[in-house]
N, C-alpha and C positions, 0 to 999 in steps of 0.2 A: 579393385576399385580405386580411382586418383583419390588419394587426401592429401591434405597439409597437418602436419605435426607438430608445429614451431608452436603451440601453446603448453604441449605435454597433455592436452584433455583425459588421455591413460587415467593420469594422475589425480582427476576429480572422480573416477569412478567407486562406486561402490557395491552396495548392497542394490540386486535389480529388483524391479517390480514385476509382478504379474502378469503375465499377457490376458487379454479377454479373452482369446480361443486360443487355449493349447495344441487345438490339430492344427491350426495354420503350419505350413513349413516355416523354416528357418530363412530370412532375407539372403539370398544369392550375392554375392557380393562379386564374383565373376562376370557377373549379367545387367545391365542397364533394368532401372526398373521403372514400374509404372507409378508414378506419386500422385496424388489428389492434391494440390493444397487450396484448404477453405479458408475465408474471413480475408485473407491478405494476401498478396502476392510480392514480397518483399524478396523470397528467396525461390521465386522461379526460374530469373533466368538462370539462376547460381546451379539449383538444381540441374537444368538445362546444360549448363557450359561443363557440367560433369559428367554426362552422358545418358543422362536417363529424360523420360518421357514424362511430360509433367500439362496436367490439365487444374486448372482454378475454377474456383466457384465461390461468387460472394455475394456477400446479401444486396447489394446495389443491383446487381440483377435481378432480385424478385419484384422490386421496384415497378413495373408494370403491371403487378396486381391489384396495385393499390392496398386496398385496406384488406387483401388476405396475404400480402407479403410475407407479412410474419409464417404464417402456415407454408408458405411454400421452401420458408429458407429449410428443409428438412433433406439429409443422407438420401436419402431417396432421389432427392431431386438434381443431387449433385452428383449422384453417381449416373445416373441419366445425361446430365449435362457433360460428364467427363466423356463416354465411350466405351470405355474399358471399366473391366475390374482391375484395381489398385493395387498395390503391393503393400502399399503403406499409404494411411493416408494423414496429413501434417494440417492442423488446424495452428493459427496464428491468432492470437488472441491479444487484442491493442486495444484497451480503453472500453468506453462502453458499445456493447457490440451484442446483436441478436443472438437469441442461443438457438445451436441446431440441434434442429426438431430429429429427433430417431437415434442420435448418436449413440445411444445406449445400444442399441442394436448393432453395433458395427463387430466383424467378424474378420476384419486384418486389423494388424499393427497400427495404433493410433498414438501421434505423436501431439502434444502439446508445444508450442515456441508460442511466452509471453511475455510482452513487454508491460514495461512500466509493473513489473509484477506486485511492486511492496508495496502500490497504493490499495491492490488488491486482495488481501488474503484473506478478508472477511467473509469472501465467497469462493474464489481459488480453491479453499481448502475443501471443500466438497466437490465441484467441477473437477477440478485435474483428478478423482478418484476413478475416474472415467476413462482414463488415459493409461497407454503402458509405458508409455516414456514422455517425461516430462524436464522441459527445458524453461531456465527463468533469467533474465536479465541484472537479477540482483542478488548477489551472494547473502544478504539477508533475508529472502526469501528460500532458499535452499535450505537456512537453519530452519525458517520454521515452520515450511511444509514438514521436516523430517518430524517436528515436536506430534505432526499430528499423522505422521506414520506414512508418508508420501514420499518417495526417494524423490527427487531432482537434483539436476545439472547446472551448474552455472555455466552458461551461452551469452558473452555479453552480448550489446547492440553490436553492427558493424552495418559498411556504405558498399554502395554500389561503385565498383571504381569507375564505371565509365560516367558515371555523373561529375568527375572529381579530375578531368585532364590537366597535365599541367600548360599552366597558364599564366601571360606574365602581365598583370593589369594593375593601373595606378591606383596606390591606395590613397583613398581619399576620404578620408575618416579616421579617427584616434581609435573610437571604439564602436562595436557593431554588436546590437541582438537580436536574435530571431527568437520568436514565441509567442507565446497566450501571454495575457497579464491577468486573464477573469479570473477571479478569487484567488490572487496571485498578490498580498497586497507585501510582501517582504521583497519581493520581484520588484515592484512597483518602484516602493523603496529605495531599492540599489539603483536604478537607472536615473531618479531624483536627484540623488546625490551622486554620484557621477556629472550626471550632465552642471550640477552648480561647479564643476572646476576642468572639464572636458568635453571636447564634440562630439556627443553619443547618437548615435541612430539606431536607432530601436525598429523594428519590423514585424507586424504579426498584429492580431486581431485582439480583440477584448469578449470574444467570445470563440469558441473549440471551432464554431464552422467556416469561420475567419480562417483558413490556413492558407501558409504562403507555398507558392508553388516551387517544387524541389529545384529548378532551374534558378528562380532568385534567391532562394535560398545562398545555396551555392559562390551567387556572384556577390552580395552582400557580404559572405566571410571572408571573401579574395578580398576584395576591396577595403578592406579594412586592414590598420597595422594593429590592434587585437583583439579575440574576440571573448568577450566576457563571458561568464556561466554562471546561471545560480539554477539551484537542483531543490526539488520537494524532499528528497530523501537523502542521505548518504551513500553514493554509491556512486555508479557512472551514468550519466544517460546519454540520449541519444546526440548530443549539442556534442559531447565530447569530442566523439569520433568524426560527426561534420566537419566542425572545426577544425581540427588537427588534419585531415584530409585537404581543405579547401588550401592549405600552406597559409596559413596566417596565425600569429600565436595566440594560443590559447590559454587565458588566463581564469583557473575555474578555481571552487574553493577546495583549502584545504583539508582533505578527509583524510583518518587514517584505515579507512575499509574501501576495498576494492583497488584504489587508485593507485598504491605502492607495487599491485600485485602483475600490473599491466604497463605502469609508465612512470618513467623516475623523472619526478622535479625537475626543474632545470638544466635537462637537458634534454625534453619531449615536449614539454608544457610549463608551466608556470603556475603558482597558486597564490592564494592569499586567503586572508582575513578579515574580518568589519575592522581589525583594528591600524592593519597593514596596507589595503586596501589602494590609497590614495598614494601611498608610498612606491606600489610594486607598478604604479598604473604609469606615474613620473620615471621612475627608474627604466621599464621597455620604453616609453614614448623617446627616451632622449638616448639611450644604447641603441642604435638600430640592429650593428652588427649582428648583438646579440642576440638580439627579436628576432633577429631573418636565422641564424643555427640552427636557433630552438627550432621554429616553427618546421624547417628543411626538415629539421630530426624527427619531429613528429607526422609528418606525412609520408616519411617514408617508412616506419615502424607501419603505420593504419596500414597504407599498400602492401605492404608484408605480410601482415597478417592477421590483419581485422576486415577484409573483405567479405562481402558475402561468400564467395565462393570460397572463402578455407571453412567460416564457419558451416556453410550449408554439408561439406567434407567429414566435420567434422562432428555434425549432429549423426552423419551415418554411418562415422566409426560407433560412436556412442551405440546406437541401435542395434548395428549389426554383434559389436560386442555384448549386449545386452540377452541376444538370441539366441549367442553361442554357452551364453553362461549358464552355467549347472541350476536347477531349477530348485529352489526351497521352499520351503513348507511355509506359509505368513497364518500364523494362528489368529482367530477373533480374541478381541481384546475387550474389556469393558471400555467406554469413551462418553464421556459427557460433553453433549454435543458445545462446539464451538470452543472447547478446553482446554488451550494450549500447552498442556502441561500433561494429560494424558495421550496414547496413543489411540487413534481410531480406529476403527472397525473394518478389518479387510475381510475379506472371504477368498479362500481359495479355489480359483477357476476349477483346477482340476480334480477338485474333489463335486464338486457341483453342477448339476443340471445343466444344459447351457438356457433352458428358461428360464431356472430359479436366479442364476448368473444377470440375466436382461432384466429382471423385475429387481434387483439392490441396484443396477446400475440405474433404473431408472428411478427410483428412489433419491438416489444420490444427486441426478441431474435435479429431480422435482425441488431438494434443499437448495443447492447451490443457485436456483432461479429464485426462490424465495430471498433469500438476501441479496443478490443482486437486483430485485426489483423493488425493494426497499431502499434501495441508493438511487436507485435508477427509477424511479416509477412510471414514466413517460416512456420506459423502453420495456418495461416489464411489464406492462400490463394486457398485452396480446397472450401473456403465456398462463394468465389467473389460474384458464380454467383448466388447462393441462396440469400444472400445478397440483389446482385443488384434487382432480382427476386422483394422479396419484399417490397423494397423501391418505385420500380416500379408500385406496386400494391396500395402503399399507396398514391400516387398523385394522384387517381382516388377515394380515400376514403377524399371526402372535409370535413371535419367534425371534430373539436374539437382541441387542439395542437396536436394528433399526427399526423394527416397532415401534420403540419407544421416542426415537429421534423424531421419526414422521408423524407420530402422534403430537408431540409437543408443539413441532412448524402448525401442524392443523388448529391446535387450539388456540393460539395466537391471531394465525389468519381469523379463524371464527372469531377473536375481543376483537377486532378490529369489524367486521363487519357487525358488530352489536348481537352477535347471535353467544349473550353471556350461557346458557344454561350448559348449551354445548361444550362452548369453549371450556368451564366448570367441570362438567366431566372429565373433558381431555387433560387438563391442566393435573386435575386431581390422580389421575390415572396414571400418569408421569411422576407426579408425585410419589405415589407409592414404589413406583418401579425405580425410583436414584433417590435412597435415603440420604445421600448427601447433596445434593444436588441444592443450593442455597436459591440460585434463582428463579427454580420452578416457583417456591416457597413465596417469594416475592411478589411471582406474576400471580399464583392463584389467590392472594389475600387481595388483591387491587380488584379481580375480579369478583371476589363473594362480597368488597365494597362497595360495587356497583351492582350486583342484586341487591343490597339491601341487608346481607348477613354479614353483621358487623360481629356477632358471637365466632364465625366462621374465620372471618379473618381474622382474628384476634390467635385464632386457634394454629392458622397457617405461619403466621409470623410467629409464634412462638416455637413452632418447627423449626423455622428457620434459626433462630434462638439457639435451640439445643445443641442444634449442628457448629456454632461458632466454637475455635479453640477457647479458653477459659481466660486469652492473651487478649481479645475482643471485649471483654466486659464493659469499657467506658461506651465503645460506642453502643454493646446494646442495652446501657443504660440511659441513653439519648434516643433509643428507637422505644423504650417501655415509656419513655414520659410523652415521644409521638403519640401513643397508642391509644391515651386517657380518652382521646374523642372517637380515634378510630374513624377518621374522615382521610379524604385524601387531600393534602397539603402540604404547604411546603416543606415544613418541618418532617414530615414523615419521610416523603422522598429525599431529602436530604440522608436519613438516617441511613434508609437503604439504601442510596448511594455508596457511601462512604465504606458500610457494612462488606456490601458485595466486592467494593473497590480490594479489598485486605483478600478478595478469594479467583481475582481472577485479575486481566491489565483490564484498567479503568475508561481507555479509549484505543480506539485504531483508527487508520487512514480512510478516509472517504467513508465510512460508516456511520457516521452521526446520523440521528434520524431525526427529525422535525420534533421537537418541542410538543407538539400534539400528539407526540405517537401512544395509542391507549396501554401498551406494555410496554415500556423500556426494557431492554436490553441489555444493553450496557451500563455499568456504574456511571460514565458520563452522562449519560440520556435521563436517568435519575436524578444527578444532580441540573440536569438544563431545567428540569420541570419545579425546581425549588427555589430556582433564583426570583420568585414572587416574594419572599419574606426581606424584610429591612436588614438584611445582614451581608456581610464582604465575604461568609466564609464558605459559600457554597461559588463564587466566582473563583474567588480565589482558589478555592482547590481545583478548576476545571480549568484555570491558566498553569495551575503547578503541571496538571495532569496535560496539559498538551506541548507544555516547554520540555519534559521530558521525555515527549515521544519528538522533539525535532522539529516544533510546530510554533516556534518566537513571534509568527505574529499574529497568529490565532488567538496565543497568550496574550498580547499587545491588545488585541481588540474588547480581549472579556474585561483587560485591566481599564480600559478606558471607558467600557460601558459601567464601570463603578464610576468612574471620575464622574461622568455623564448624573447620577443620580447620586454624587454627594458623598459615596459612600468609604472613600479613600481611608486608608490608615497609614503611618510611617511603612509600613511592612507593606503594606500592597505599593507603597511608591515606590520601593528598595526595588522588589519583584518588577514592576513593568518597566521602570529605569535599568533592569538587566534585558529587556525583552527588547527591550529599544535600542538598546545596544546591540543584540544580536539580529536587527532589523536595519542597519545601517542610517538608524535616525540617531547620531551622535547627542548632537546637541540638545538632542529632548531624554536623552536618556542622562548625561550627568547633572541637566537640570532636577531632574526627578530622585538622582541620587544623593544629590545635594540638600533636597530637600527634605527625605530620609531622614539623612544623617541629624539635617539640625533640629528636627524634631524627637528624635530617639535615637543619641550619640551612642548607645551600642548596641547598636546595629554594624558601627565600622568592622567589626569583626568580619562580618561575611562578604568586606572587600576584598580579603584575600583570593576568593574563588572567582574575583573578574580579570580581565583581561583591559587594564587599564595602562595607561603609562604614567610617568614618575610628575608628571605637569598636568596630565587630568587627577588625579589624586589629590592634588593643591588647590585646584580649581571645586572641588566638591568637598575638602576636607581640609580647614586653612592651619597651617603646623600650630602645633603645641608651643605656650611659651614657657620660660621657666620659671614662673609663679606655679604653676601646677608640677611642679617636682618631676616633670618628662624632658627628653630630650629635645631643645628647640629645632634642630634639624632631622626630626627623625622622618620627616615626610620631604624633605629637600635633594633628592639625590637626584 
């Protein structure tokens, strides 16, 4: 079979995964094959121009159903649509996207390629268990599918080269961006500031169905002398490889994940910082030379070997070496569910039934639909009742944690639909079955407070209690003085926030649930529902909690909904004066740190961990003189 090598892919392999049916043969690799690919067709012609036979099916096609769409998008109906039986079939998985209906049933090699994957892991990590080979766009996704026992491959993004000719067109613009801005406000941000000192043209809607067609695309990054980048995650997305393809330079931020590992600074691309920013934008605007190397060097690295067709090449060295590989044993492990830290629960094909086999895969799928239509409820909600179906099915399957995982999804759905007695059951049931397990303990006290059994809850939260290490005591001595009323309030929910916060990560991407959700979840969702009480410190820990997952203006927003009600202290100014800084709002961010300071001068200490320079430092912090026995220049360099 043709591949391309120039990435070393060899080299990211590992430990393989499972296949769903062991009698399948081994993929032919002499032979053109037959592919399926569903949801996307980013890499058919790629497939194609390698010499195999390739049929799509996506859910815009059931579209003519109307409102039984959802039911049609099913394995069934795409292997119908195809012709042929498959050799493999490649689902692409982009954002929020229908789930197919039967895929647990599938009987060849199935392959996962996802994009934008780290916004997604809250539910990924159930879906891709479905899959025998799994591909992700984000080397931080690779970590921590493995935390939960999932091998995957880092496959970054890559373009289509024939969208990308060269071409020699006047640039008529300084700088140029293509994308969403909807809930995009650090996005926003940068293109603000920018345009107060540069000609920006900005491109793309304020809502996901707004998108620009791949053709203007294209010509908007030709026509630019550079093109900016800001990213939700750390990693590379898909603006990178546009850009650098289209020949114009591309100037994105500085990460030190992924970006070192595919293309060197200054002589592919260009980076920066909030603080460098304005610096590096003057420096290409007025070097042209340089701009036009760069940009040369980076289009032709992309055409090398970030096309689709090396990577489409080199997802089917991946597989086929996958098939050839010596086959291991993967033992069930205990796993509590959603728990980054243990490993989850595989079952080994070949020792299992191939119906017992369908019935955990579709378990599996039934989870990962529940928390994607949690995110998603407008796209999830055609699947309730399949769902509930088999969650249903799984209470009667006593055997092993998935038992007990689908028991727990079920009792949840049930608090949400008011059906407490049920839910009570199930929760309790769970309960006994994962003594450590803190926030079953959680969910079932919130539900015996909503019967009415406040002795009950009283009883479940002290479970949870017992289970804390002995290193926890302050805070659950803030959750025993909640307790006195044993009502649901702010104080309580904060407690169990904070509690649960110390046993698992406190937020993740795109998972936040609605402030009304009747079980929180996560230790964020706990704390959103406490921010009723007159206090900064349940805000403030949900802006700590999302500046450390990479999230500055999320931070920025909850810091400001204090300012909004009054509720600011020198330390929440210090805090959203860094957020604002890392949000490309300068001047509201050394305002705010200034103001810090002269309210609580030692606070200066936790200057050292900014990214200032030697003249904003003076500007927020005026030098020492020598009445106070310090150096009068020690802030003057």
């Amino acid at each position: 079979m043709r591949a391309s090598r120039e990435l070393g892919f060899g080299s990211l392999l590992g430990s393989w995964l499972p296949c769903s049916n062991p009698a399948t043969p081994p993929l032919d690799e002499r032979s053109p094959l037959k592919i399926l690919l569903l949801n996307g067709n980013r890499l058919a012609n790629a497939f194609r121009q390698l010499g195999h036979r390739v049929a799509t099916f996506r859910q815009e096609q059931c579209a003519r159903f109307g409102h039984g769409a959802l039911r049609q998008y099913s394995l069934r109906n795409a292997l119908a649509h195809a012709g042929f039986t498959p050799d493999l079939i490649v689902v692409e998985l982009f954002g929020p996207r229908w789930f197919l209906r039967g895929i647990e049933r599938c009987d060849v090699p199935l392959a996962a390629v996802v994009y934008d994957s780290a916004l997604n892991h809250f539910w990924l990590r159930d879906y891709l268990r479905l899959f025998d080979h799994v591909f992700v766009d984000f080397s931080e996704s690779v970590e921590e599918l493995a935390r939960c026992g999932i091998h995957a491959h880092w496959a970054p993004y890559s373009i289509e080269a024939a969208d990308f000719p060269a071409r020699s067109l006047e640039k008529n613009c300084d700088i140029a961006f293509v994308g969403t801005t909807d809930q995009r406000p650090r996005r926003v941000a940068l293109l603000d500031f920018l345009r107060a000192h540069f000609e920006v043209r900005a491109v793309g809607g304020h809502v996901p169905s707004q998108l620009v067609p791949g053709n203007r695309i294209v010509d908007e990054y030709a026509k630019a002398r550079i093109v900016i980048n800001e990213t939700l995650v750390e990693g590379l997305n898909f603006r990178v490889f546009e850009a650098l393809a289209s020949g114009s330079l591309l100037l994105t931020e500085a990460t030190p994940r992924d970006l070192p590992r595919l293309f060197r600074p200054g002589v592919h691309l260009a980076t920066y910082t909030p603080r460098n920013l304005l610096e590096r934008v003057r420096h290409y605007l007025n070097q042209s030379g340089e701009r036009e190397t760069i940009a040369a060097a980076g289009r032709r690295l992309v055409l090398e070997r970030h096309t689709r067709v090396h990577r489409a090449a080199q997802l089917l060295d991946v597989i086929q070496h996958e098939w050839r590989a010596p086959r291991h044993s993967c033992q069930d492990s205990k796993s509590s569910m959603h728990d980054s830290q243990t490993s989850a629960t595989r079952i080994e094909s070949s020792s299992m039934p191939l119906a017992r086999n369908v019935r955990l895969r579709r378990l599996e799928a039934a989870r990962a639909q529940f928390f994607f239509s949690r995110r998603w409820p407008q796209l999830g909600a055609g699947h309730d009742r399949r769902t509930r179906r088999a969650l249903e099915l799984a209470s009667h399957w006593n055997t092993s944690d998935v038992h007990v995982d689908s028991v727990w999804v079920r009792g949840v759905l049930r608090a949400e639909e008011g059906r407490w007695s049920e839910a009570l059951h199930d929760l309790a049931s769970v309960a006994e079955r994962r003594p450590r397990e803190i926030l079953v303990c959680w969910q079932l006290a919130l539900v015996e407070i909503e019967t009415g059994n406040l002795g009950g809850a009283r009883r479940a939260l002290a479970r949870g209690l017992e289970r804390l290490p002995s290193a926890h005591a302050p805070g659950s001595a803030r959750l025993c003085d909640a307790l006195s009323s044993c009502s649901i309030g702010p104080d309580l929910f904060l407690a169990l926030g904070e509690l649960l916060a110390l046993q698992r990560r406190p937020v993740e991407r795109n998972a936040v649930l609605p402030r009304s959700s009747t079980l929180p979840w996560a230790p964020v969702e706990f704390l959103y529902r406490s921010i009723g009480e007159e206090s900064a410190r349940a805000p403030l820990r949900i802006a700590e909690w999302h500046a450390d997952l990479g999230d500055p203006a999320t931070a920025l927003l909850v810091h400001e909904g204090l300012v909004a009600r009054g509720l600011t202290t020198p330390r929440s100014s210090l805090h959203m004066g860094i957020q604002a800084l890392a949000c490309f709002r300068r001047e509201l961010g050394l305002d705010l740190l200034g103001r810090a300071l002269k309210e609580e001068p030692e606070l200066a200490s936790e200057l050292q961990q900014i990214d200032l320079s030697a003249n904003e430092l003076r500007s927020i912090r005026p030098p020492r003189t020598e009445t106070d026995g310090s150096d009068p220049h020690a802030y003057s360099e």
